[in-house]
MIDOSE-1310 file (N, C-alpha, C; in nm, 2 decimals, decimal comma, always signed):
residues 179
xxxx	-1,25/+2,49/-0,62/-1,19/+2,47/-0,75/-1,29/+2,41/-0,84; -1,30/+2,45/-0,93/-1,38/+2,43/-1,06/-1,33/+2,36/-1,17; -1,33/+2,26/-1,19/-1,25/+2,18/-1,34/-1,37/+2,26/-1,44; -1,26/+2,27/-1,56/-1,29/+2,33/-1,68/-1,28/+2,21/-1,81
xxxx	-1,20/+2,13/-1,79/-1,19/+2,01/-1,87/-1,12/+1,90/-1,85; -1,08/+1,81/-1,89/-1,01/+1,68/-1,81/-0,98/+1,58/-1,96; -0,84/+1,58/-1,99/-0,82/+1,47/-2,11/-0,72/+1,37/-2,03; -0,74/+1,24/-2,08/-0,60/+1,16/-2,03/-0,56/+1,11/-2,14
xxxx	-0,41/+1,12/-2,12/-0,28/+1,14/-2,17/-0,22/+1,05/-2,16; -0,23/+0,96/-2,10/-0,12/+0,82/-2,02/-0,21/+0,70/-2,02; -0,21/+0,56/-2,06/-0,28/+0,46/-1,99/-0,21/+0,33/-1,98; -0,19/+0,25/-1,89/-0,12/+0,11/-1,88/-0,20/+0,03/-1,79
xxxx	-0,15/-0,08/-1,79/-0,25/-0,21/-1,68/-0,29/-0,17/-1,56; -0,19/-0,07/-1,52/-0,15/-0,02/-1,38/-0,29/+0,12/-1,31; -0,25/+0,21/-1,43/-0,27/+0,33/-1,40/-0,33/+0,43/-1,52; -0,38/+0,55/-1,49/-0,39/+0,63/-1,60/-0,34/+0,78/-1,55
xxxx	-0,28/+0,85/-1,66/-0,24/+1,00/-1,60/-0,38/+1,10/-1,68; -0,41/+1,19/-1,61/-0,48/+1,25/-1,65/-0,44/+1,40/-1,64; -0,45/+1,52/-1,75/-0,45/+1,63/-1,69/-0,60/+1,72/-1,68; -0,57/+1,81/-1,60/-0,67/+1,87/-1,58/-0,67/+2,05/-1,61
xxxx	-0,76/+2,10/-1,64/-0,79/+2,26/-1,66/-0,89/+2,30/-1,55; -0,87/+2,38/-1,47/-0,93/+2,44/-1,32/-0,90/+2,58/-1,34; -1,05/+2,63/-1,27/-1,05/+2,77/-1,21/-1,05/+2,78/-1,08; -0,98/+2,82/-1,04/-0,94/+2,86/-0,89/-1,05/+2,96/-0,81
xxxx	-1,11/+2,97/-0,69/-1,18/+3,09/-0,63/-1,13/+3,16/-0,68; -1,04/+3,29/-0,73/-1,00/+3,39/-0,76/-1,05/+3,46/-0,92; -1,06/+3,33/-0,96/-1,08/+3,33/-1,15/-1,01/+3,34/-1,20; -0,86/+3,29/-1,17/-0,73/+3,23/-1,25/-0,77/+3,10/-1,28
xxxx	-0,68/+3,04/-1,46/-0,68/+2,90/-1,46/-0,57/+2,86/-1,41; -0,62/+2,68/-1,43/-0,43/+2,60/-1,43/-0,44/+2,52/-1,47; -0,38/+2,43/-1,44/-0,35/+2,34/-1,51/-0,31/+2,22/-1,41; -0,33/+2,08/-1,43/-0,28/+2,00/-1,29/-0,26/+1,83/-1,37
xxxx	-0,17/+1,74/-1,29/-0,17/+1,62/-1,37/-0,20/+1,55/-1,25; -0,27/+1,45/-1,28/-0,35/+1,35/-1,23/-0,30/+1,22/-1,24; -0,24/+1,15/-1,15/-0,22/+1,01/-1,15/-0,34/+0,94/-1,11; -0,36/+0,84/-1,16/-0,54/+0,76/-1,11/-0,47/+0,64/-1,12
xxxx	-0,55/+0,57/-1,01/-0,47/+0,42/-0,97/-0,59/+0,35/-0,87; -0,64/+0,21/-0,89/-0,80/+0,20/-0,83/-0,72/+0,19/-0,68; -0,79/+0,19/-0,57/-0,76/+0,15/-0,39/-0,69/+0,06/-0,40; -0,60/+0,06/-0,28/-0,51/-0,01/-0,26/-0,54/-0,08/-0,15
xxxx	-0,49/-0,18/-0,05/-0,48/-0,24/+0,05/-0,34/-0,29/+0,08; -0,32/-0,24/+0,20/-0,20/-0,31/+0,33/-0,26/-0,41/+0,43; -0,10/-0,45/+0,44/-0,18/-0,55/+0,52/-0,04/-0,56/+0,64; -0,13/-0,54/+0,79/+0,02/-0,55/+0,88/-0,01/-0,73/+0,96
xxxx	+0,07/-0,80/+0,88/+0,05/-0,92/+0,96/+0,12/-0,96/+1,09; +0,06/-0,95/+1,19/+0,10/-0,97/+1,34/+0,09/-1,11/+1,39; +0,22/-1,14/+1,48/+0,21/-1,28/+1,52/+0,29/-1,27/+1,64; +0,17/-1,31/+1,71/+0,25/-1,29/+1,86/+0,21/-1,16/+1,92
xxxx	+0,25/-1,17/+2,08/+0,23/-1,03/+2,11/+0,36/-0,98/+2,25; +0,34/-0,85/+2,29/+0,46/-0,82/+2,36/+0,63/-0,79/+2,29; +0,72/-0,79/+2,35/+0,81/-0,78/+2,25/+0,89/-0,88/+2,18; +0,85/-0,99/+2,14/+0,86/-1,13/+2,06/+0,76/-1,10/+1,93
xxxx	+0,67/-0,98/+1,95/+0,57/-0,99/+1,83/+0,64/-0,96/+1,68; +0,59/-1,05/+1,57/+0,64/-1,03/+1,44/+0,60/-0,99/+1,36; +0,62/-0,88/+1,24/+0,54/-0,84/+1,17/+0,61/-0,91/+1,06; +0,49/-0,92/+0,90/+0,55/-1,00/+0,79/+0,60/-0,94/+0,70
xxxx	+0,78/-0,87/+0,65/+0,71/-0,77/+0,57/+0,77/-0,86/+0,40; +0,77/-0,79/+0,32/+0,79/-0,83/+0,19/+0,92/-0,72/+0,10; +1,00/-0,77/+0,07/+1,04/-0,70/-0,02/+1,04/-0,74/-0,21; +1,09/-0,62/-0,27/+1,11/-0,65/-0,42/+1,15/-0,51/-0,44
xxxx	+1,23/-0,56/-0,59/+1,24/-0,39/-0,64/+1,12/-0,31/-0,70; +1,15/-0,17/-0,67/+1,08/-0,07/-0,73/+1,14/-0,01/-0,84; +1,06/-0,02/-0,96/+1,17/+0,03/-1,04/+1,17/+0,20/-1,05; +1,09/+0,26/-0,99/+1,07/+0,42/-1,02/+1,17/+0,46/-0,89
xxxx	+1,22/+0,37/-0,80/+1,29/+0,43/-0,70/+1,47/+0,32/-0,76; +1,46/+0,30/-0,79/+1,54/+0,20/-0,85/+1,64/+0,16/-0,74; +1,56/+0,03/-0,63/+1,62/-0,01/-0,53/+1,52/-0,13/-0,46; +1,56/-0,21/-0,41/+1,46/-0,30/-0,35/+1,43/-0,24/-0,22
xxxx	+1,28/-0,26/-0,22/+1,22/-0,22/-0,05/+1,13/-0,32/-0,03; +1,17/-0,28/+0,17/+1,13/-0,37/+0,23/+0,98/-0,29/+0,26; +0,84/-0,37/+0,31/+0,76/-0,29/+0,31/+0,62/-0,40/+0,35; +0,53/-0,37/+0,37/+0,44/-0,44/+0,42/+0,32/-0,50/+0,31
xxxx	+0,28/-0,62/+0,33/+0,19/-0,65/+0,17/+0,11/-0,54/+0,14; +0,11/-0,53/+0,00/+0,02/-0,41/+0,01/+0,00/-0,44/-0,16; -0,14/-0,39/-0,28/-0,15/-0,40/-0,40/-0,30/-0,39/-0,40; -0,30/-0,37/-0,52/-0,40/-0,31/-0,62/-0,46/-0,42/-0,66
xxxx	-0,57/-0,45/-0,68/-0,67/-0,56/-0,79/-0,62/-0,54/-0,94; -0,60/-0,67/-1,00/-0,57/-0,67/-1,18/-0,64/-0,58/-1,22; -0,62/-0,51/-1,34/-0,66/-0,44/-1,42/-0,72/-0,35/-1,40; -0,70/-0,29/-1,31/-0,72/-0,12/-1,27/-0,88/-0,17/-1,19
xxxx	-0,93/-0,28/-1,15/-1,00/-0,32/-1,10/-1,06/-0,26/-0,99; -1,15/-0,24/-0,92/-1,19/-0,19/-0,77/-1,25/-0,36/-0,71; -1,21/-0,35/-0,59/-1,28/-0,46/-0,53/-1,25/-0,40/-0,38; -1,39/-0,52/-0,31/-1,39/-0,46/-0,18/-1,25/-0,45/-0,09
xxxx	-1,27/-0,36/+0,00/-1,14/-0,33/+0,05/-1,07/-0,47/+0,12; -1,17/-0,54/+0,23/-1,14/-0,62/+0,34/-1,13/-0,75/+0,20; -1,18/-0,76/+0,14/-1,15/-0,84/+0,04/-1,00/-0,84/-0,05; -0,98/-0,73/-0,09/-0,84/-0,72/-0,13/-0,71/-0,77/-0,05
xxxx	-0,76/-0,70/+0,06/-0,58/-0,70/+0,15/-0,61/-0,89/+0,22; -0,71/-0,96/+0,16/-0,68/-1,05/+0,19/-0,59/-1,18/+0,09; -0,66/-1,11/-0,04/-0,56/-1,12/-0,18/-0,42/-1,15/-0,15; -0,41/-0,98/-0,12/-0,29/-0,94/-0,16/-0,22/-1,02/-0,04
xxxx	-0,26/-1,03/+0,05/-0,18/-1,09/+0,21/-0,15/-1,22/+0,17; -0,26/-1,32/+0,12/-0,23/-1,42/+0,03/-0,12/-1,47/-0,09; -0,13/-1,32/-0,16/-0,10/-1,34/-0,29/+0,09/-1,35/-0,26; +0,11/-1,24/-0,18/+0,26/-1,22/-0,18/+0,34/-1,27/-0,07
xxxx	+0,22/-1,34/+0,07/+0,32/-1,40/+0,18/+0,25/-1,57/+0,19; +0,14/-1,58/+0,12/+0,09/-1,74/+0,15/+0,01/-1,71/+0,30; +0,00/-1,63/+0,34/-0,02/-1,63/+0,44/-0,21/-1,58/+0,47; -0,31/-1,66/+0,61/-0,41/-1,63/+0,57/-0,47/-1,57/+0,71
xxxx	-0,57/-1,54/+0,74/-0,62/-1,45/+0,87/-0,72/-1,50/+0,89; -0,72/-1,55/+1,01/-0,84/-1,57/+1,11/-0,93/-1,40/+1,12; -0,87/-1,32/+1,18/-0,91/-1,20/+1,21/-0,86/-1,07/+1,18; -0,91/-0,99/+1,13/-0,89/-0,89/+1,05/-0,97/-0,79/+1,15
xxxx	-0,88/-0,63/+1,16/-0,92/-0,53/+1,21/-0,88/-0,41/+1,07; -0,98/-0,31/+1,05/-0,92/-0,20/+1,01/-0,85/-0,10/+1,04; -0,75/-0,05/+0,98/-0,70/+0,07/+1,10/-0,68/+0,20/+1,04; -0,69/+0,22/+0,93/-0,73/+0,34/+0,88/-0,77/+0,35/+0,73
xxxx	-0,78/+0,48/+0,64/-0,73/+0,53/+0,50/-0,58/+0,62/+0,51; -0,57/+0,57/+0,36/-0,42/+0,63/+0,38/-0,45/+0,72/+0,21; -0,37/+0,80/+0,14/-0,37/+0,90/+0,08/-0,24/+0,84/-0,01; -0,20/+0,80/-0,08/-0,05/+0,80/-0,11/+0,02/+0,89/-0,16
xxxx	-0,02/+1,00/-0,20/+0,05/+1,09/-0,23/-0,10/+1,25/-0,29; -0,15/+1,26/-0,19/-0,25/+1,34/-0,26/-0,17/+1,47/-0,35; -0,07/+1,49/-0,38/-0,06/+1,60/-0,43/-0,06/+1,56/-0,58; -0,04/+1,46/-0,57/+0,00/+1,40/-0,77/-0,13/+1,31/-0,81
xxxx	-0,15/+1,21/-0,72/-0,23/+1,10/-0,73/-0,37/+1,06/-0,66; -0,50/+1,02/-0,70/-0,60/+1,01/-0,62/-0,59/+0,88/-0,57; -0,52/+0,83/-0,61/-0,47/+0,70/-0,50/-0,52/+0,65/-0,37; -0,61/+0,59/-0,28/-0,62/+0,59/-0,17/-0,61/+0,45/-0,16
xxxx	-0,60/+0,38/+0,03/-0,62/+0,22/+0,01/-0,60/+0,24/+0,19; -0,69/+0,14/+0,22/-0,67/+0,08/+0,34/-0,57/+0,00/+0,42; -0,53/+0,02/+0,53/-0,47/-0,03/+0,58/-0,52/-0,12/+0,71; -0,49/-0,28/+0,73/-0,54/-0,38/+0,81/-0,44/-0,46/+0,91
xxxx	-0,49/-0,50/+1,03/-0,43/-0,57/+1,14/-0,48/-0,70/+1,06; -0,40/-0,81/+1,06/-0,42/-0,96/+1,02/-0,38/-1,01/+1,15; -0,45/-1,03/+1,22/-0,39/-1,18/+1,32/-0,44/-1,30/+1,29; -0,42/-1,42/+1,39/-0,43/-1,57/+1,40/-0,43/-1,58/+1,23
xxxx	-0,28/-1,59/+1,21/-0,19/-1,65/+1,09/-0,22/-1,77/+1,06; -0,19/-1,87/+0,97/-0,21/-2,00/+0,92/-0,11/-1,94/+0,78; -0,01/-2,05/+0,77/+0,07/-2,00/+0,67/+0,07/-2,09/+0,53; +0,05/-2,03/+0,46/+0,02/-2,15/+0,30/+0,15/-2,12/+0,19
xxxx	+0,11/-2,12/+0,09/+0,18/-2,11/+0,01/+0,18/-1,96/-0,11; +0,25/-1,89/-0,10/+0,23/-1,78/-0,24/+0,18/-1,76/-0,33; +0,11/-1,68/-0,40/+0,04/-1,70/-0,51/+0,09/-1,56/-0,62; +0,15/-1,54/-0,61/+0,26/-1,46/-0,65/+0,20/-1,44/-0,79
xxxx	+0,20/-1,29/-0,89/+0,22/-1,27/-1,01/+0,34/-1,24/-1,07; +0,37/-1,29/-1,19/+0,46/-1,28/-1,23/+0,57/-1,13/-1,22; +0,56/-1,04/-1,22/+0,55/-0,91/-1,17/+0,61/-0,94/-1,02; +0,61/-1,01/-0,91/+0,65/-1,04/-0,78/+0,74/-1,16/-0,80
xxxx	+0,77/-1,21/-0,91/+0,88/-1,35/-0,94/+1,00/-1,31/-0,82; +1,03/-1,17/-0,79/+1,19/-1,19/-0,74/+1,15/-1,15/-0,57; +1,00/-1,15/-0,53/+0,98/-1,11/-0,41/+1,03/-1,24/-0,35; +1,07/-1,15/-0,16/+1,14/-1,23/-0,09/+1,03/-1,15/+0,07
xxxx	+1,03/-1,26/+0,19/+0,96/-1,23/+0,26/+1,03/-1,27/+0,36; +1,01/-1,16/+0,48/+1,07/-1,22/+0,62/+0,97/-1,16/+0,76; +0,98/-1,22/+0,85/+0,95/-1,20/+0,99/+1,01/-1,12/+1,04; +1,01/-0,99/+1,06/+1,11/-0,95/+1,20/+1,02/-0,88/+1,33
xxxx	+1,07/-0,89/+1,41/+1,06/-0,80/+1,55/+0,97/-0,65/+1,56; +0,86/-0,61/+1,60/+0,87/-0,50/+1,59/+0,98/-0,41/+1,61; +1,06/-0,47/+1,72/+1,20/-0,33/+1,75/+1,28/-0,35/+1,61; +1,23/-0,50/+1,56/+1,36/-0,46/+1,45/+1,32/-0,39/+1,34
xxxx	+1,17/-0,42/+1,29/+1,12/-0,30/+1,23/+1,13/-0,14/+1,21; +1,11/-0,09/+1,35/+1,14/+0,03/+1,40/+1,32/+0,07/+1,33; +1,38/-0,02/+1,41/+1,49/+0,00/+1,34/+1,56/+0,04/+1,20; +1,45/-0,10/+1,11/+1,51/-0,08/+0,93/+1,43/+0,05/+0,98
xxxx	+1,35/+0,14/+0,99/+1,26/+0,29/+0,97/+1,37/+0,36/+0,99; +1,45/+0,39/+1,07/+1,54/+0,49/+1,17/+1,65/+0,45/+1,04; +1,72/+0,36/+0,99/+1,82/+0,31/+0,92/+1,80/+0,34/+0,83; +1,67/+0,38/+0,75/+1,62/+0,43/+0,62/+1,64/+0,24/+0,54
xxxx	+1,64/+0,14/+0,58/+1,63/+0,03/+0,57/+1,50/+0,04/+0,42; +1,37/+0,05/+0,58/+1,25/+0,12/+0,55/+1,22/+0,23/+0,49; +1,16/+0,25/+0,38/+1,16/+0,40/+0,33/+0,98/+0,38/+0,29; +0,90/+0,30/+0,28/+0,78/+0,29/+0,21/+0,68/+0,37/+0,32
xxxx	+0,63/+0,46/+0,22/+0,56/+0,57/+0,34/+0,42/+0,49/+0,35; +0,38/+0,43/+0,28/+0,21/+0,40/+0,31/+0,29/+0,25/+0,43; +0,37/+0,23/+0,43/+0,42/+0,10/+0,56/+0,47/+0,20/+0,67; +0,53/+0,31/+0,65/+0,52/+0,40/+0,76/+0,44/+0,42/+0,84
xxxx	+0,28/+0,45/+0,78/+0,24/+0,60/+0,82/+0,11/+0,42/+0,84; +0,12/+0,35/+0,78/+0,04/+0,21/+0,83/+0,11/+0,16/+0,96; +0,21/+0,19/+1,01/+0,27/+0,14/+1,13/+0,23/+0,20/+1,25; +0,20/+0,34/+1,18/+0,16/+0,47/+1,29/+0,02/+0,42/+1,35
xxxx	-0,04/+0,42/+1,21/-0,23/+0,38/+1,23/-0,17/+0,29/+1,33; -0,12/+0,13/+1,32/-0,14/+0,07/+1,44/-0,12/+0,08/+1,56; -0,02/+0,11/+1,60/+0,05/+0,25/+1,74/-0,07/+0,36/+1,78; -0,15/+0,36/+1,71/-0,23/+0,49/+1,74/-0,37/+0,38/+1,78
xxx	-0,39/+0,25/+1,70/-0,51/+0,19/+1,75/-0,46/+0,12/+1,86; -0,38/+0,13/+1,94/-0,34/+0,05/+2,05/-0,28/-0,07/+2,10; -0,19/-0,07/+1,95/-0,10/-0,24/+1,93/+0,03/-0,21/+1,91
């Protein structure tokens, strides 16, 4: 694929939409919209291990889904910002549960939706917890946070409880690194 031109059309604190003009191998054009959004970071906070182990997750509403989800820390640096990855999800792990990590593993990249958006962001194991206090942006005022069970985890998933695909498909990463 060959881009032929690129204007954006959209911009907020958040994000910018972009479209694009492409030639295809064949030498047809198109046309395509572009969501841009800087990396992201998750973060699966673990405590404990065996079947007593806890993961931390967070909820709040979404307003594009218009419903509250439960979901694992996860956010973007202010202002469309890039910052290092392992640096972020310690932010964000901070920012939305008070919570801080002795030890950090990576466990994968995740895609959030490549068909619309170039979006990508890391996903991280937090262990040896120390728990502080929230540092919350305004924007997170109505977040709420709880502990549960892996099994109970699993469960909100199967219940559609869970619906957040990058907490999904970050639960798999850790199942697949051997936790």
């Amino acid at each position: 694929m060959e881009t032929l031109s690129s204007r954006q059309v959209y911009e907020n604190p958040w994000m910018t939409v972009r479209e694009d003009t492409f030639r295809r191998p064949d030498g047809s054009e198109g046309i395509f919209g572009v969501v841009d959004k800087p990396a992201y970071a998750l973060v699966i906070a673990l405590d404990g291990t065996g079947p007593s182990a806890r993961v931390m997750l967070v909820e709040q509403f979404r307003y594009p889904v218009g419903r509250r989800s439960w979901e694992f820390p996860q956010g973007t640096a202010p202002d469309r910002d890039e910052m290092e990855p392992a640096a972020l999800a310690a932010r964000e792990l901070r920012e939305e549960t008070g919570l801080r990590a002795g030890r950090w593993e990576p466990l994968g990249l995740l895609h959030i939706a490549p068909g619309l958006s170039s979006q990508r962001g890391q996903a991280y194991l937090a262990t040896d917890l120390t728990q502080g206090e929230p540092e919350r942006e305004e924007t997170e005022a109505d977040m709420r946070t709880a502990w549960v069970t892996r099994a109970e985890f699993e469960d909100m998933v199967r219940s559609g409880d869970v619906t957040d695909a990058q907490s999904i498909a970050a639960y798999g990463l850790l199942l697949l690194a051997g936790h």
